[in-house]
Biopython code that builds the backbone (N, CA, C, O; Angstrom):
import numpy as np
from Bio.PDB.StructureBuilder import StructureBuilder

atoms = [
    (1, "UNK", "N", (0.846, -1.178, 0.000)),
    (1, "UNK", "CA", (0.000, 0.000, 0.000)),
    (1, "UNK", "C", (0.889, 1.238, 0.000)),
    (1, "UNK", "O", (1.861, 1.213, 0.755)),
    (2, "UNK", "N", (0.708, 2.174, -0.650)),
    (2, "UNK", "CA", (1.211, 3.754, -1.069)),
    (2, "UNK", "C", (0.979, 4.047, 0.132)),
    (2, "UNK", "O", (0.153, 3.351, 0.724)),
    (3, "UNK", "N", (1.688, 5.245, 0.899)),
    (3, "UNK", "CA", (1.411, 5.773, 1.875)),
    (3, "UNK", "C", (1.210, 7.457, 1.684)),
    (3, "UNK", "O", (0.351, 8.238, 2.094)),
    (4, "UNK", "N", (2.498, 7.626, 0.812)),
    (4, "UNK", "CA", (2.557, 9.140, 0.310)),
    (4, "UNK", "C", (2.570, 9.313, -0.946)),
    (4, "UNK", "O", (2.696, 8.306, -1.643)),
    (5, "UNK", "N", (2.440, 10.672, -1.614)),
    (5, "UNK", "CA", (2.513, 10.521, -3.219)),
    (5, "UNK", "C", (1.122, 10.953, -3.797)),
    (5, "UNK", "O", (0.183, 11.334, -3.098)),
    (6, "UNK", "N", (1.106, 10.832, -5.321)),
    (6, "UNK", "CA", (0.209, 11.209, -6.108)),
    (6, "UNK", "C", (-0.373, 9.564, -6.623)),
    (6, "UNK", "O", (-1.293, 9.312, -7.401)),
    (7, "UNK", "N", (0.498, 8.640, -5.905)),
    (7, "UNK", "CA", (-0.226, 7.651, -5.611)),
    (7, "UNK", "C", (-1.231, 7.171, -4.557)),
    (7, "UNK", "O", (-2.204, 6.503, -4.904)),
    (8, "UNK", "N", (-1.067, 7.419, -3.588)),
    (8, "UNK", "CA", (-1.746, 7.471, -2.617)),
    (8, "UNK", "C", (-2.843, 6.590, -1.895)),
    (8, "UNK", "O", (-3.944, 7.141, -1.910)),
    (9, "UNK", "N", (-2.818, 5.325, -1.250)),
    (9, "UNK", "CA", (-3.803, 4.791, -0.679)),
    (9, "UNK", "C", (-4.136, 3.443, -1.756)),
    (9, "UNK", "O", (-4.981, 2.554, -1.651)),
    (10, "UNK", "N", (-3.030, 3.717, -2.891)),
    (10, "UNK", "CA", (-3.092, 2.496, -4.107)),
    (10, "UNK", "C", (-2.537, 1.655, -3.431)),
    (10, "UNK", "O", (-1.714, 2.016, -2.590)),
    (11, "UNK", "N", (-2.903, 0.026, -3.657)),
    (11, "UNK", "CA", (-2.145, -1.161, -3.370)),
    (11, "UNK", "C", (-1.843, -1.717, -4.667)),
    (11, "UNK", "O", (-2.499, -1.242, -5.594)),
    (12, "UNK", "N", (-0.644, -2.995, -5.064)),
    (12, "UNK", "CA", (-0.356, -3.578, -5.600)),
    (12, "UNK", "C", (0.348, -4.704, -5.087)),
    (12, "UNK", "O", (0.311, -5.095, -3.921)),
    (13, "UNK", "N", (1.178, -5.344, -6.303)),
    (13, "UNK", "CA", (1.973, -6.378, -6.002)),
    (13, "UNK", "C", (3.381, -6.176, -6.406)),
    (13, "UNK", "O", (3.858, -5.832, -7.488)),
    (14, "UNK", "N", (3.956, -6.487, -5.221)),
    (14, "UNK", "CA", (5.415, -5.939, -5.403)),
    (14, "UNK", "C", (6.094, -6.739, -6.551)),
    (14, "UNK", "O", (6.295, -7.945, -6.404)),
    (15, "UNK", "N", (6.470, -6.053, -7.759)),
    (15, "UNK", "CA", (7.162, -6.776, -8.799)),
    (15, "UNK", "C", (8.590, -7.157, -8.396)),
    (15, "UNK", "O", (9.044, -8.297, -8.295)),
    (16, "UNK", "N", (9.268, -5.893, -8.167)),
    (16, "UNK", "CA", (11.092, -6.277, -7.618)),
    (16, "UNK", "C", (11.320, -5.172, -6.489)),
    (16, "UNK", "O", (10.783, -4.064, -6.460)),
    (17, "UNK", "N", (12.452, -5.828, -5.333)),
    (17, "UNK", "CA", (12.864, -5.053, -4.531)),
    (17, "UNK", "C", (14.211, -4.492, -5.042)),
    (17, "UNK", "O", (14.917, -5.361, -5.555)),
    (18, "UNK", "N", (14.708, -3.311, -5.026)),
    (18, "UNK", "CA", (15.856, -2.969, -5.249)),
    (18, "UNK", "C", (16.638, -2.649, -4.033)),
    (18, "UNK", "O", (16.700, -1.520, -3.548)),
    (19, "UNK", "N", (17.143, -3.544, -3.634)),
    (19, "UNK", "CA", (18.108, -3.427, -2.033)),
    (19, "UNK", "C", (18.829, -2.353, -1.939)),
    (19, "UNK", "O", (18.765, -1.568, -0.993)),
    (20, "UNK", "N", (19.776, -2.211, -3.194)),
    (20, "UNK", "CA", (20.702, -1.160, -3.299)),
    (20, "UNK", "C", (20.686, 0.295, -3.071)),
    (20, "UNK", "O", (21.467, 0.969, -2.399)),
    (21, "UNK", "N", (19.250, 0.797, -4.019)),
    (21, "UNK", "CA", (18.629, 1.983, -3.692)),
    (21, "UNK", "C", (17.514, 2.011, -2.633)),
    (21, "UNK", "O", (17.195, 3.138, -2.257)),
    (22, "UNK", "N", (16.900, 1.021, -2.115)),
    (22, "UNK", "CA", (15.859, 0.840, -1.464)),
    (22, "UNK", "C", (14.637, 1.681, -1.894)),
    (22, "UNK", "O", (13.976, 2.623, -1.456)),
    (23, "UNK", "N", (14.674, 0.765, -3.108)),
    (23, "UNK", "CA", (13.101, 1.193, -3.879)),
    (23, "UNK", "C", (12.752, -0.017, -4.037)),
    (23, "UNK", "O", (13.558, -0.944, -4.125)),
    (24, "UNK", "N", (11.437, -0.141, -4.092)),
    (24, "UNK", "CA", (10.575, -1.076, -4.603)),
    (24, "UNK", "C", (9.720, -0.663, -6.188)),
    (24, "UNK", "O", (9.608, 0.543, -6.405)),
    (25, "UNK", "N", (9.160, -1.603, -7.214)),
    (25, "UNK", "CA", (8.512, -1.617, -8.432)),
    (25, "UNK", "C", (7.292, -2.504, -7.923)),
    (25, "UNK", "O", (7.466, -3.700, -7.691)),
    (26, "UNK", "N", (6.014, -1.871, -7.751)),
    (26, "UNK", "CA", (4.921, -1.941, -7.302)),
    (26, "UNK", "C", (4.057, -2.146, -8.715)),
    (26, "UNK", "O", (4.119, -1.221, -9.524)),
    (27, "UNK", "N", (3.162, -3.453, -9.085)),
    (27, "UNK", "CA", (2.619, -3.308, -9.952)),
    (27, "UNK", "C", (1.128, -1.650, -10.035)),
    (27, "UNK", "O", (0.396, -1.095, -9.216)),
    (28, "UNK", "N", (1.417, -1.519, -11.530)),
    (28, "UNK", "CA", (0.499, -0.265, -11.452)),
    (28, "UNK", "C", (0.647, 0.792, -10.386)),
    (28, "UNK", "O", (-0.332, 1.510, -10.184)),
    (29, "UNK", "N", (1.581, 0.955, -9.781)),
    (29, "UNK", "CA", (2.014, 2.627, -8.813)),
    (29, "UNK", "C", (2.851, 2.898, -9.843)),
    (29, "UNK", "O", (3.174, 2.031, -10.655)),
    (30, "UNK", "N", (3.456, 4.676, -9.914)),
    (30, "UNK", "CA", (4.026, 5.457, -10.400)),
    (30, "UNK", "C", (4.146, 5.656, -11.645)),
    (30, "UNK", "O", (5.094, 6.328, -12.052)),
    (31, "UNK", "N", (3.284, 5.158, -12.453)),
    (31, "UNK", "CA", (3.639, 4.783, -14.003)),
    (31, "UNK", "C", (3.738, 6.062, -14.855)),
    (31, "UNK", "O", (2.905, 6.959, -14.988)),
    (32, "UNK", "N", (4.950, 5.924, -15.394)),
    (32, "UNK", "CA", (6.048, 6.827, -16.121)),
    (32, "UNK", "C", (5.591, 6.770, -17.754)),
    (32, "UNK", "O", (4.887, 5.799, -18.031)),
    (33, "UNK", "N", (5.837, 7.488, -18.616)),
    (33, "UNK", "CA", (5.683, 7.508, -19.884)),
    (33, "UNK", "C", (7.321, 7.032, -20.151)),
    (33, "UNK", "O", (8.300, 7.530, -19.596)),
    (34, "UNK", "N", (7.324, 6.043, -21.054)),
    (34, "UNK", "CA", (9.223, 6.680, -22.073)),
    (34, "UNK", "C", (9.135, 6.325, -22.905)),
    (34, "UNK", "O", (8.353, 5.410, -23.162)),
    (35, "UNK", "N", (9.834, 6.831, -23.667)),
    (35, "UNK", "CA", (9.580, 7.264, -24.945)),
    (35, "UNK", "C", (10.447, 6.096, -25.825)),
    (35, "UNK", "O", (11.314, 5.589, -25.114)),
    (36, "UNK", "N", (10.421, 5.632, -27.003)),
    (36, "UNK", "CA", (11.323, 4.395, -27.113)),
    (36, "UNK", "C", (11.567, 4.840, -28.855)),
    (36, "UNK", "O", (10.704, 5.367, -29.558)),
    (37, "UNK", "N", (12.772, 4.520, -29.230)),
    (37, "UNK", "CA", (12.775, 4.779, -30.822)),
    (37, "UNK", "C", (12.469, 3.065, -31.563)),
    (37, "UNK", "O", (12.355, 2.129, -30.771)),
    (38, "UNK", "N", (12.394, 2.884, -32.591)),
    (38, "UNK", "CA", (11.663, 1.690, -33.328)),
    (38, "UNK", "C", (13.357, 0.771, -32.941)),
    (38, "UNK", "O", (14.500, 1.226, -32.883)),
    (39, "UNK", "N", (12.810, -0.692, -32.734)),
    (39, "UNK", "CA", (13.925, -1.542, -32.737)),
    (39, "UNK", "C", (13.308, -2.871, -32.634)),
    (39, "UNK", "O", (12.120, -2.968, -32.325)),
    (40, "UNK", "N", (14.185, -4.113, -32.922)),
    (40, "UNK", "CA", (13.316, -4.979, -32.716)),
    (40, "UNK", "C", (12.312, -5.937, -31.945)),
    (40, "UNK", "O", (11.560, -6.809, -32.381)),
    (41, "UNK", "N", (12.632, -5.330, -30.201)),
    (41, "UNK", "CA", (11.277, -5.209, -29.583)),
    (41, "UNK", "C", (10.525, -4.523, -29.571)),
    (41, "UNK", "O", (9.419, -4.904, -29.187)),
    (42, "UNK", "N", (10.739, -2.963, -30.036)),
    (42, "UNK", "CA", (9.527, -2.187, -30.413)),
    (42, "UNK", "C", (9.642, -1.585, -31.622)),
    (42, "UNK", "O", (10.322, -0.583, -31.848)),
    (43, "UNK", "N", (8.701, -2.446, -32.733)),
    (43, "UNK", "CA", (8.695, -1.975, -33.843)),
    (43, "UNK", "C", (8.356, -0.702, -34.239)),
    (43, "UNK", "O", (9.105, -0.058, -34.974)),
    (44, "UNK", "N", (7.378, -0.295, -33.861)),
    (44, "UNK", "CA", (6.685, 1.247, -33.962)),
    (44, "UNK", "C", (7.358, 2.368, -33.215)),
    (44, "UNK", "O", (7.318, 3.553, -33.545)),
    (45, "UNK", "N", (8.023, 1.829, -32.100)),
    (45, "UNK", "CA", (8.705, 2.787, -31.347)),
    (45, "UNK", "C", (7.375, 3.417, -30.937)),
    (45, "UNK", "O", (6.239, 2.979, -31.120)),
    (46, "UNK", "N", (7.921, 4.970, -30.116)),
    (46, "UNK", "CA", (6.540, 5.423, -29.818)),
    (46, "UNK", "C", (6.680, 6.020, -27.828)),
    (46, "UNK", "O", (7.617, 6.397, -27.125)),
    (47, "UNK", "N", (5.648, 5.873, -27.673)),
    (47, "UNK", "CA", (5.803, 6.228, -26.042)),
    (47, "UNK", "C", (4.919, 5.077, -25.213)),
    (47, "UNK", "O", (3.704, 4.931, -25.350)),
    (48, "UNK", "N", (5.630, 4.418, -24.472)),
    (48, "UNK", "CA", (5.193, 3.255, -23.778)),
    (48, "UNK", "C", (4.790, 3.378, -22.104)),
    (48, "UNK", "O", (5.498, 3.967, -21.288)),
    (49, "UNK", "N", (3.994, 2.955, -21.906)),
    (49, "UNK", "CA", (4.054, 2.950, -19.779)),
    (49, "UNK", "C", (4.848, 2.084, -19.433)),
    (49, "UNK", "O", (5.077, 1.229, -20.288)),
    (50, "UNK", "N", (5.592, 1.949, -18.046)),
    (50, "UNK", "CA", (6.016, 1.339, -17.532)),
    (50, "UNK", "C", (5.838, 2.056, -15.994)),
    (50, "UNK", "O", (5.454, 3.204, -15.771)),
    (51, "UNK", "N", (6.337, 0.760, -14.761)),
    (51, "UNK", "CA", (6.339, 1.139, -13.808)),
    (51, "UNK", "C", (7.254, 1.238, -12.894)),
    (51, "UNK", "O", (7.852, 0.274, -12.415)),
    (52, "UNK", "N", (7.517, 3.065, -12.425)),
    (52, "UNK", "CA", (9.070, 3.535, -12.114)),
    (52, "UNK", "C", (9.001, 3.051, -10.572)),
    (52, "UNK", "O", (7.937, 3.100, -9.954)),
    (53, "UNK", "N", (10.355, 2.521, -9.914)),
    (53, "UNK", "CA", (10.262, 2.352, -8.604)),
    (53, "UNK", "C", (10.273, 3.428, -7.787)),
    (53, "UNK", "O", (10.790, 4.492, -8.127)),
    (54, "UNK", "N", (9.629, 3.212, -6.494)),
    (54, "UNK", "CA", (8.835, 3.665, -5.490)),
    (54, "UNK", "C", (9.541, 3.573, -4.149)),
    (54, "UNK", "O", (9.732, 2.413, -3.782)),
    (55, "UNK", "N", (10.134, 4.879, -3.030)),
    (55, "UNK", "CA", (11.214, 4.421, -2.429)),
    (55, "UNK", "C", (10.752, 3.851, -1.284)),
    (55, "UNK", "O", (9.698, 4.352, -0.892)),
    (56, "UNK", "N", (11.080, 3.190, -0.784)),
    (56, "UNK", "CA", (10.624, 2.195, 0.341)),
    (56, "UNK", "C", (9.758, 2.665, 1.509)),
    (56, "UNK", "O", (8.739, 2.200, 2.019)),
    (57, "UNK", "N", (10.543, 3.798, 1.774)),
    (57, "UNK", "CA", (9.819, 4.007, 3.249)),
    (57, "UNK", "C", (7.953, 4.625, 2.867)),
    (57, "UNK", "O", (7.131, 4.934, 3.730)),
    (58, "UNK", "N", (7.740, 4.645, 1.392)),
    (58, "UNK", "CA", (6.615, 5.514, 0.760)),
    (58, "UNK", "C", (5.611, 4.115, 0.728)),
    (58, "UNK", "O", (4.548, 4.288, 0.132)),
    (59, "UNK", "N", (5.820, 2.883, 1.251)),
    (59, "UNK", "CA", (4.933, 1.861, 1.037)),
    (59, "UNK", "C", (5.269, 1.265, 2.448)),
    (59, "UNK", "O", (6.232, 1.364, 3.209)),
    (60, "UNK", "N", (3.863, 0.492, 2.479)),
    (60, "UNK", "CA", (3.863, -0.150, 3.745)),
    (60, "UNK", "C", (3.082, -1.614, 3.289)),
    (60, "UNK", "O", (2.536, -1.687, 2.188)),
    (61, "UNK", "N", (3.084, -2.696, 4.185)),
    (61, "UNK", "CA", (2.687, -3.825, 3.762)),
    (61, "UNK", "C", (1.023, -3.708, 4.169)),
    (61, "UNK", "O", (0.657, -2.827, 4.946)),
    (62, "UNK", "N", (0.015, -4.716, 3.548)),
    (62, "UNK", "CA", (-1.011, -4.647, 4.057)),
    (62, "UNK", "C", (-1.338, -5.769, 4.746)),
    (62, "UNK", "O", (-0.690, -6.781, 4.480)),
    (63, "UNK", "N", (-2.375, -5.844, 5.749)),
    (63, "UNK", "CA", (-2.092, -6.861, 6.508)),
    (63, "UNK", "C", (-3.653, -7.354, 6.212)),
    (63, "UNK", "O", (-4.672, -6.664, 6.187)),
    (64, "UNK", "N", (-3.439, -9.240, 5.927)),
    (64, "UNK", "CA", (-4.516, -9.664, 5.639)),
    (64, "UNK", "C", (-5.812, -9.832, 6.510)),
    (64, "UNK", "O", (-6.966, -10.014, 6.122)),
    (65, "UNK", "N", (-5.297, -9.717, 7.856)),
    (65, "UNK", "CA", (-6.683, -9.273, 8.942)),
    (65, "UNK", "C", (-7.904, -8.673, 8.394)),
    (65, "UNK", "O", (-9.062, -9.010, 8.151)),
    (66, "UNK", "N", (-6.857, -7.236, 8.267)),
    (66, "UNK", "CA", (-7.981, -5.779, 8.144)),
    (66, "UNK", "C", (-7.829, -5.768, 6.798)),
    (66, "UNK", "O", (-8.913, -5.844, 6.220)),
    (67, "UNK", "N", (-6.903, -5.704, 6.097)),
    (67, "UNK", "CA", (-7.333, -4.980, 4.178)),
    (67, "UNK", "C", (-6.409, -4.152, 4.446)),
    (67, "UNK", "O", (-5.696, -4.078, 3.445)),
    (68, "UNK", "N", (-5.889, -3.237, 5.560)),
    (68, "UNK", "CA", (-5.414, -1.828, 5.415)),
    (68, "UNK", "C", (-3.594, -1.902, 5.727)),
    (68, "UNK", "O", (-3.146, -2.744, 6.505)),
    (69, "UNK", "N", (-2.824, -1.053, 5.111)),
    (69, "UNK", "CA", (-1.787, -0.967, 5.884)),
    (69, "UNK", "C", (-1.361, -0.672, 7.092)),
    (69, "UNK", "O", (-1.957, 0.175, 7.757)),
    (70, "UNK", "N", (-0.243, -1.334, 7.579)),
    (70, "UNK", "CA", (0.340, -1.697, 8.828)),
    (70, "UNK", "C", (1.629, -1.933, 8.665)),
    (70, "UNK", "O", (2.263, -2.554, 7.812)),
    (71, "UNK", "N", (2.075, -1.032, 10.112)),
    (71, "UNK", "CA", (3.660, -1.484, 10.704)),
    (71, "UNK", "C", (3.909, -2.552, 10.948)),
    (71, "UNK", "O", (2.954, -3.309, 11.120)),
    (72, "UNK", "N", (5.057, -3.002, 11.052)),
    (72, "UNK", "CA", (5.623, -4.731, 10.926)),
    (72, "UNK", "C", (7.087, -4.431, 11.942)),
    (72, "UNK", "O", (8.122, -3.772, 11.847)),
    (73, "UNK", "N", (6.477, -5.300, 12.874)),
    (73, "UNK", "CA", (7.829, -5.518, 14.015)),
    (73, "UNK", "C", (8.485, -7.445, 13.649)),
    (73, "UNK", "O", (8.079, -8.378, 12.956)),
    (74, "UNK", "N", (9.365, -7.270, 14.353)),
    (74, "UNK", "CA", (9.852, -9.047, 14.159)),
    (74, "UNK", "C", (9.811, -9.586, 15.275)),
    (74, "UNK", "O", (10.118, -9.144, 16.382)),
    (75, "UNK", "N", (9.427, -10.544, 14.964)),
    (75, "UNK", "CA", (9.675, -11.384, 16.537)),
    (75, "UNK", "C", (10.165, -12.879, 16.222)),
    (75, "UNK", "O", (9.824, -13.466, 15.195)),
    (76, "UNK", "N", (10.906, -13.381, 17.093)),
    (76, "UNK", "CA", (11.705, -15.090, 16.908)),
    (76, "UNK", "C", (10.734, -16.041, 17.432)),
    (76, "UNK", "O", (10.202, -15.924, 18.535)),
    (77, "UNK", "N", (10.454, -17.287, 16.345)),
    (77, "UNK", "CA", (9.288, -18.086, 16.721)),
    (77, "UNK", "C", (10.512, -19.442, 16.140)),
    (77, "UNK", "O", (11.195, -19.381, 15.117)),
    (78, "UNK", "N", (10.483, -20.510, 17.092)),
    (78, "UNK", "CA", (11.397, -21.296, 16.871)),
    (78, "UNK", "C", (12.526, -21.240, 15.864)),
    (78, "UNK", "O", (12.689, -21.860, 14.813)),
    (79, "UNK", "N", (13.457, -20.077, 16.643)),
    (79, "UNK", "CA", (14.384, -19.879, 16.294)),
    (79, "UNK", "C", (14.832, -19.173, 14.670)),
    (79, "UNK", "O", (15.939, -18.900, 14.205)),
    (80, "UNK", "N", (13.332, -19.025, 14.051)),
    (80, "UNK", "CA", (13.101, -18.012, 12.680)),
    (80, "UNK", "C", (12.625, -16.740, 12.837)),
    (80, "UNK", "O", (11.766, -16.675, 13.717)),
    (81, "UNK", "N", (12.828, -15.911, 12.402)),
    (81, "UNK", "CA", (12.356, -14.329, 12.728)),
    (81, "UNK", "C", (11.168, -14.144, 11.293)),
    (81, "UNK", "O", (11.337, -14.339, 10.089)),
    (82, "UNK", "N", (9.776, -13.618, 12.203)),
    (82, "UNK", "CA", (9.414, -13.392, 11.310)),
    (82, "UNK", "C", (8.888, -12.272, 11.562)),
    (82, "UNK", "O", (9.005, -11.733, 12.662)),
    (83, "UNK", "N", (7.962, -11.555, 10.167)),
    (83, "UNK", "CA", (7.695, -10.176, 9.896)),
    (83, "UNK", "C", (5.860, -10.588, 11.117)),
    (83, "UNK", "O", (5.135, -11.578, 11.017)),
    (84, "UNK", "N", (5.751, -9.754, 11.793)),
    (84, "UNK", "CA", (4.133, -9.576, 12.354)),
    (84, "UNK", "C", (3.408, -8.369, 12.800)),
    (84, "UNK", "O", (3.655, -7.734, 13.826)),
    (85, "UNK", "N", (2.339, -8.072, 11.788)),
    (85, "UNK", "CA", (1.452, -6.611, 11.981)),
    (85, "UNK", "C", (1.241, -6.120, 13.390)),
    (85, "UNK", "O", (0.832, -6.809, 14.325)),
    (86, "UNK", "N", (1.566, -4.857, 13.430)),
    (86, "UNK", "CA", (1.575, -4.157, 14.747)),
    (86, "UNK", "C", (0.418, -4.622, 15.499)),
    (86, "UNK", "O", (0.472, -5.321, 16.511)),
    (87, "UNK", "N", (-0.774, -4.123, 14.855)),
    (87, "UNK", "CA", (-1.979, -3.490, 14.905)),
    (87, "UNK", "C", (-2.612, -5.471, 15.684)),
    (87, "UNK", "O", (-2.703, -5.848, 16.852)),
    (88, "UNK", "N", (-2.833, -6.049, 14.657)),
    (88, "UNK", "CA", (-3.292, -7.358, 14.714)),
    (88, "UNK", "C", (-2.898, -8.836, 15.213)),
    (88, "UNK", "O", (-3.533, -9.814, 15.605)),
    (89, "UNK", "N", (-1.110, -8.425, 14.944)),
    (89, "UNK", "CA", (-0.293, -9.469, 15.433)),
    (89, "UNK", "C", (-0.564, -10.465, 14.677)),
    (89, "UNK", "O", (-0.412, -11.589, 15.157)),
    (90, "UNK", "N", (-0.950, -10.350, 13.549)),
    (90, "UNK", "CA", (-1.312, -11.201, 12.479)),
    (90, "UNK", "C", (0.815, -11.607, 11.464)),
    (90, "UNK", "O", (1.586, -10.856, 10.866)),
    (91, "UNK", "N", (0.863, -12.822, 11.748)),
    (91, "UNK", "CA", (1.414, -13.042, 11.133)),
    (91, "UNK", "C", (2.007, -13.197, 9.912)),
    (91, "UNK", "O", (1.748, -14.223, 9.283)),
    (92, "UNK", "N", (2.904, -12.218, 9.356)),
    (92, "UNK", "CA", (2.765, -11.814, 7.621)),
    (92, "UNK", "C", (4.099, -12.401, 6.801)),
    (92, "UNK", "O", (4.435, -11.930, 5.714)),
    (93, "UNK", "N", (4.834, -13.517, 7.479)),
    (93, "UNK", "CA", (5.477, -14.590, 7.272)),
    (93, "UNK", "C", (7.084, -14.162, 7.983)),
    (93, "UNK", "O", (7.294, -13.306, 8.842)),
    (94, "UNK", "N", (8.274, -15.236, 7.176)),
    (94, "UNK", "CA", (9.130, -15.097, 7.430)),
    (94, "UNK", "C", (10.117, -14.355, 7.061)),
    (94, "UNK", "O", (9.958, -14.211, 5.849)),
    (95, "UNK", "N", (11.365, -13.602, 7.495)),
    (95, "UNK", "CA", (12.246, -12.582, 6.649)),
    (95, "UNK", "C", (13.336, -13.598, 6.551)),
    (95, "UNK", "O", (13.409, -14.742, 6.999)),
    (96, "UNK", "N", (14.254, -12.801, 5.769)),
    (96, "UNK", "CA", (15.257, -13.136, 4.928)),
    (96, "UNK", "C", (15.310, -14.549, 4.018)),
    (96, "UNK", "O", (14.317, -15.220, 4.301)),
    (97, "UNK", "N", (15.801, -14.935, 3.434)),
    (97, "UNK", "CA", (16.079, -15.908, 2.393)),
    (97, "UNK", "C", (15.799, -17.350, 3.271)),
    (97, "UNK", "O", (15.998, -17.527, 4.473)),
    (98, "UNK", "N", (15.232, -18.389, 2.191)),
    (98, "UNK", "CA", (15.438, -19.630, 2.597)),
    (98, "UNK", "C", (16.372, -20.750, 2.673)),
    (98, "UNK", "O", (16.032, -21.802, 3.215)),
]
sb = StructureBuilder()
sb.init_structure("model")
sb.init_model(0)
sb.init_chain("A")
sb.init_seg("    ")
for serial, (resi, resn, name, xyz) in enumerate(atoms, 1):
    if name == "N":
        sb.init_residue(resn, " ", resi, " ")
    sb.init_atom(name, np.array(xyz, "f"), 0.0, 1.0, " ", f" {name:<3s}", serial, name[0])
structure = sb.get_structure()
């Protein structure tokens, strides 16, 4: 869920995290015009949408309880840390890699 922006209160599905810059690419948030000249993935060339990343702290997760966004603390549950909604304590899985 958008928190700030001319997006605002939009949800999606997170396409990619970018660790480096700490942006996220949110399906359908921020969508950018660019402009492309003819080549052989775009024959016509022309001006295309795409969707520009979104910097992290501007999204929040939504929590499946309520529908709405929510803060996410961690807590250790046999010895795995996982992500759990402030608000609900609803469990919104595990962090880092498997």
């Amino acid at each position: 869920m958008v928190v700030t922006g001319a997006d605002r209160g939009k949800s999606g599905k997170v396409l990619r995290v970018l660790t480096a810059k700490d942006r996220v690419i949110v399906e359908g948030i921020n969508r950018v015009w660019k402009h492309v000249r003819p080549s052989q993935r775009y024959p016509q060339g022309g001006r295309i949408q795409k969707d520009a990343p979104i910097h992290l702290s501007n999204v929040m997760p939504l929590d499946p309880a309520t529908g709405k966004g929510t803060r996410v603390k961690a807590e250790v549950k046999d010895g795995v840390k996982h992500r759990v909604a402030v608000k609900t304590g609803t469990d919104l899985g595990r962090t880092g890699k498997k």
